[in-house]
C-alpha positions as CSV (number, residue, x, y, z in Angstrom):
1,X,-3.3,10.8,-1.6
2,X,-2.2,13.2,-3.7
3,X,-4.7,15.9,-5.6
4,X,-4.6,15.7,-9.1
5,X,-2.7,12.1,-9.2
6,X,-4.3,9.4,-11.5
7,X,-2.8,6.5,-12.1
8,X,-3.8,5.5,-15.9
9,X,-1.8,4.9,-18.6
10,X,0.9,3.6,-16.0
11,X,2.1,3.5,-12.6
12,X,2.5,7.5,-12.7
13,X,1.4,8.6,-15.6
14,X,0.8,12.6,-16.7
15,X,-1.8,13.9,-14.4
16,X,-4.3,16.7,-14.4
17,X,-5.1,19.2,-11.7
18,X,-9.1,18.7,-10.5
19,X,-11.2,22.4,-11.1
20,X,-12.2,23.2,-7.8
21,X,-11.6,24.1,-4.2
22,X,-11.1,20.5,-3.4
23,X,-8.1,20.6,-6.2
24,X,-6.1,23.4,-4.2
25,X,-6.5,22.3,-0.6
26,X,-4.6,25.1,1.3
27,X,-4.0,27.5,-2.1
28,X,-2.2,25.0,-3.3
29,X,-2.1,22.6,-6.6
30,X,-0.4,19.2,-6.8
31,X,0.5,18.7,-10.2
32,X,2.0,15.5,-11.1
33,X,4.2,14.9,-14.7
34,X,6.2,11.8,-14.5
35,X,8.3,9.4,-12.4
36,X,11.9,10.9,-12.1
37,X,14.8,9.0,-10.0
38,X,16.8,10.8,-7.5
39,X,20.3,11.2,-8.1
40,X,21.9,7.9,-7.0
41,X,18.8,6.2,-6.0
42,X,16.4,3.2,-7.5
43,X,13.3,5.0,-5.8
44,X,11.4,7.1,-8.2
45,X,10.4,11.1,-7.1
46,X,7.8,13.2,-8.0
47,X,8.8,16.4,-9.6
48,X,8.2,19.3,-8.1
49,X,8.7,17.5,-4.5
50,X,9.5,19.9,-1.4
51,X,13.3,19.9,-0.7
52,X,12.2,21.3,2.8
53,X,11.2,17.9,4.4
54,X,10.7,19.3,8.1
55,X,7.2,20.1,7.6
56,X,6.6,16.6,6.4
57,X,8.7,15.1,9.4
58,X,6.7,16.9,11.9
59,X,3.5,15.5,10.2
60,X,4.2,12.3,10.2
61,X,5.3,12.5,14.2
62,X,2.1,13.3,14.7
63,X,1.0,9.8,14.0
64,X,0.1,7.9,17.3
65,X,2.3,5.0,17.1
66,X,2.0,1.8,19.7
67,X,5.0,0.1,21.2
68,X,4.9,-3.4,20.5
69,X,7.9,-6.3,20.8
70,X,8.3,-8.4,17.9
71,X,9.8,-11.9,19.1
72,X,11.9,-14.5,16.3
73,X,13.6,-17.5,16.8
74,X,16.3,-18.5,13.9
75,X,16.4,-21.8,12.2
76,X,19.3,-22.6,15.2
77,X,16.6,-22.0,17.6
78,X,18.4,-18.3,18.8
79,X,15.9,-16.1,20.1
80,X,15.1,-12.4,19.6
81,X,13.7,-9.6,20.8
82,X,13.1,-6.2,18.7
83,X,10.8,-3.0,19.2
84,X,9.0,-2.0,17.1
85,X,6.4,1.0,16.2
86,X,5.3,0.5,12.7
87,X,2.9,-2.7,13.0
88,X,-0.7,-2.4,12.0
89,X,-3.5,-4.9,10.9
90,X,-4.0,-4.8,6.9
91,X,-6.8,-7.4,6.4
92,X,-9.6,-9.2,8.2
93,X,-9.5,-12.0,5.8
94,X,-8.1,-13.5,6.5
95,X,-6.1,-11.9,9.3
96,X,-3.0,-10.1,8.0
97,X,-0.8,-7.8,9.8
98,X,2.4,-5.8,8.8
99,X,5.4,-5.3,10.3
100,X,8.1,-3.0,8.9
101,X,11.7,-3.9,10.2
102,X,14.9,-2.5,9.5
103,X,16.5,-4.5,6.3
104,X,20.0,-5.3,8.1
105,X,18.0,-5.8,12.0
106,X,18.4,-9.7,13.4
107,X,14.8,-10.0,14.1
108,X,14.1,-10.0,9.8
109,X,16.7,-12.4,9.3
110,X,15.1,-15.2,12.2
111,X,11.8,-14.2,10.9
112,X,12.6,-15.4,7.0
113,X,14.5,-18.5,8.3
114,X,11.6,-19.8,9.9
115,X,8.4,-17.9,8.7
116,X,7.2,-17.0,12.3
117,X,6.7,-14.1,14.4
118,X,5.0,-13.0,17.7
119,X,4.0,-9.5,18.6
120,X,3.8,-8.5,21.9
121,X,2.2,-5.2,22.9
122,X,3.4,-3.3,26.0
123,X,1.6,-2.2,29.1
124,X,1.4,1.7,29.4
125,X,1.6,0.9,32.6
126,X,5.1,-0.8,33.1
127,X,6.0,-1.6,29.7
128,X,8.9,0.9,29.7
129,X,11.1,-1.0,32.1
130,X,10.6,-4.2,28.9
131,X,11.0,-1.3,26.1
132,X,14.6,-0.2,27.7
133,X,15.8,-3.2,28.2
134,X,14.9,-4.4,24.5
135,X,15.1,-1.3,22.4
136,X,19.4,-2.0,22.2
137,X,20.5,-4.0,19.7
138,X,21.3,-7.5,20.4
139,X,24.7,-7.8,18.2
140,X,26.6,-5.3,19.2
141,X,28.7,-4.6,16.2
142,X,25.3,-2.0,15.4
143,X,26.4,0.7,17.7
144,X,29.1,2.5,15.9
145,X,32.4,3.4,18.5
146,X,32.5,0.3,20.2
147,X,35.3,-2.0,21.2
148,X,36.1,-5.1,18.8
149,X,35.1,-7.1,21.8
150,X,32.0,-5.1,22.4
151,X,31.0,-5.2,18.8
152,X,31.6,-9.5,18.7
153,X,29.0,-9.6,21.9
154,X,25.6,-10.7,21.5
155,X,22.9,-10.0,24.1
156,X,20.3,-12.2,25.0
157,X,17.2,-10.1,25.5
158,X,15.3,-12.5,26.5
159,X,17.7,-12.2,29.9
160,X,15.1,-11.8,33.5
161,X,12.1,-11.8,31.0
162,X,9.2,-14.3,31.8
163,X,7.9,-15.9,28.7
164,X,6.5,-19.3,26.5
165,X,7.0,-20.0,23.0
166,X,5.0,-20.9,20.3
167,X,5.0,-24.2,18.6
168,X,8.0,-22.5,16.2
169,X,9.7,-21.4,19.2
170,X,9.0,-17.2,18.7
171,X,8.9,-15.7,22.8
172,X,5.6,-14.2,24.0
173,X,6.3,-12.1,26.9
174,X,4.0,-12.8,30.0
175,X,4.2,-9.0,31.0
176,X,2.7,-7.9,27.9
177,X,-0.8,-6.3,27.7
178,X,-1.7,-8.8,24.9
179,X,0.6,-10.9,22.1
180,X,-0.6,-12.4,19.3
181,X,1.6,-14.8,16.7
182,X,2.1,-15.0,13.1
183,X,3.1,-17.4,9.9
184,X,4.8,-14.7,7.4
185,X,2.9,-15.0,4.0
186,X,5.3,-12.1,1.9
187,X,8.0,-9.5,2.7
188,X,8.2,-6.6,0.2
189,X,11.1,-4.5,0.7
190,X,9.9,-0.9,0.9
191,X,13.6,1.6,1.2
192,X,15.3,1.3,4.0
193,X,13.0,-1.1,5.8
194,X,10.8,-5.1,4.7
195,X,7.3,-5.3,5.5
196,X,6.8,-8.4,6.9
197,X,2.9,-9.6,6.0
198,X,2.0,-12.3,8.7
199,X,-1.3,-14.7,9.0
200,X,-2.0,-14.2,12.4
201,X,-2.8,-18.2,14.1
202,X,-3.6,-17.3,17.5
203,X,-3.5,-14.0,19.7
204,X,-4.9,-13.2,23.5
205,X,-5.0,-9.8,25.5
206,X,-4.0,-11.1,28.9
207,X,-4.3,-8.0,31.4
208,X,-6.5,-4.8,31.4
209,X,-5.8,-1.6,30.4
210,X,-4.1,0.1,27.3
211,X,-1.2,0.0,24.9
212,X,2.1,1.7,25.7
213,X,2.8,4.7,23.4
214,X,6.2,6.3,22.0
215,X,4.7,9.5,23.4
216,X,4.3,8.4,26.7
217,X,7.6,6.7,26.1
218,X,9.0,9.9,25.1
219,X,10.6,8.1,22.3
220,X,10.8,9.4,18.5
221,X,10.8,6.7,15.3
222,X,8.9,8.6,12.2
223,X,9.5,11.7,10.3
């Protein structure tokens, strides 16, 4: 967190700097006054916030982020496929895990239709060859510059994949290192992206070895 930031008398109130070492970190002093909202934006700011947000981006690409698969199914019974890096367990219980999904992507529409989610974690063995083929969008009016026929196409990901369903119909991939699947309790939209909280029902690790990283991947999604 933040030195110096307290959080009574609202959800940002006036804070003091700590006395102290621990208060300055590396020489410096976070001082926090009050919630101001950026120019054309809902999302409150922090005075006195670093215009310079490099620094900050290569932080957080530090992280060590997993390469997972979210499958959905729509209420139609269409079927997705979307990866994604920002999935993490939140609770133990009961047992709750996020997923944070791009607000306009096809998976987060399936997933509110019907509630259900499966997330399938890649092989760092041969999990790129799944990761390429998935990582494109599915409707392909996303990638800016194409054709209006191009942009009317939707890809079925699924495509060559071995997989079974759940009982709501979301894909588990049989390649995957391990899956497991999920009933969403909430969403909470956080900026440009919804966490999706899910209950997980039932889960399996189904070959040896380790998760698939975007470093290994060579892939970039943080900062």
């Amino acid at each position: 967190g933040r030195v110096g930031l307290q959080c009574s008398g609202g959800p940002l109130a006036e804070a003091r700097p700590e006395e102290g070492p621990a208060a300055t970190g590396h020489g410096r002093t976070a001082v926090v006054t009050q919630q101001q909202p950026f120019p054309g934006s809902e999302f409150p700011t922090i005075p006195g916030e670093p215009l310079n947000l490099e620094p900050i981006e290569k932080a957080l690409l530090k992280g060590c982020y997993g390469v997972h698969v979210i499958g959905s199914v729509s209420a139609s019974g269409e079927r997705n496929l979307m990866i994604a890096d920002w999935v993490m367990q939140v609770s133990f219980k009961p047992r709750l895990v996020t997923a944070s999904i791009e607000n306009d992507a096809r998976t987060l529409r399936f997933v509110r239709e019907t509630n259900a989610f499966t997330v399938n974690l890649l092989h760092e063995r041969d999990g790129h060859e799944i990761a390429r083929k998935v990582v494109m969008p599915a409707e392909g009016k996303k990638i800016k510059g194409r054709s209006a026929e191009a942009s009317a196409a939707v890809t079925d990901k699924l495509e060559g994949l071995a997989h079974f369903l759940t009982p709501e119909g979301a894909p588990i991939l049989e390649e995957a290192l391990g899956w497991y699947y999920c009933t969403v309790v909430d969403f909470f939209e956080t900026g440009d992206h919804t966490l999706v909280i899910g209950r997980v029902l039932d889960g399996d690790v189904t070959r040896s070895g380790d998760i698939l990283t975007e470093k290994e991947l060579g892939w970039e999604y943080a900062g």
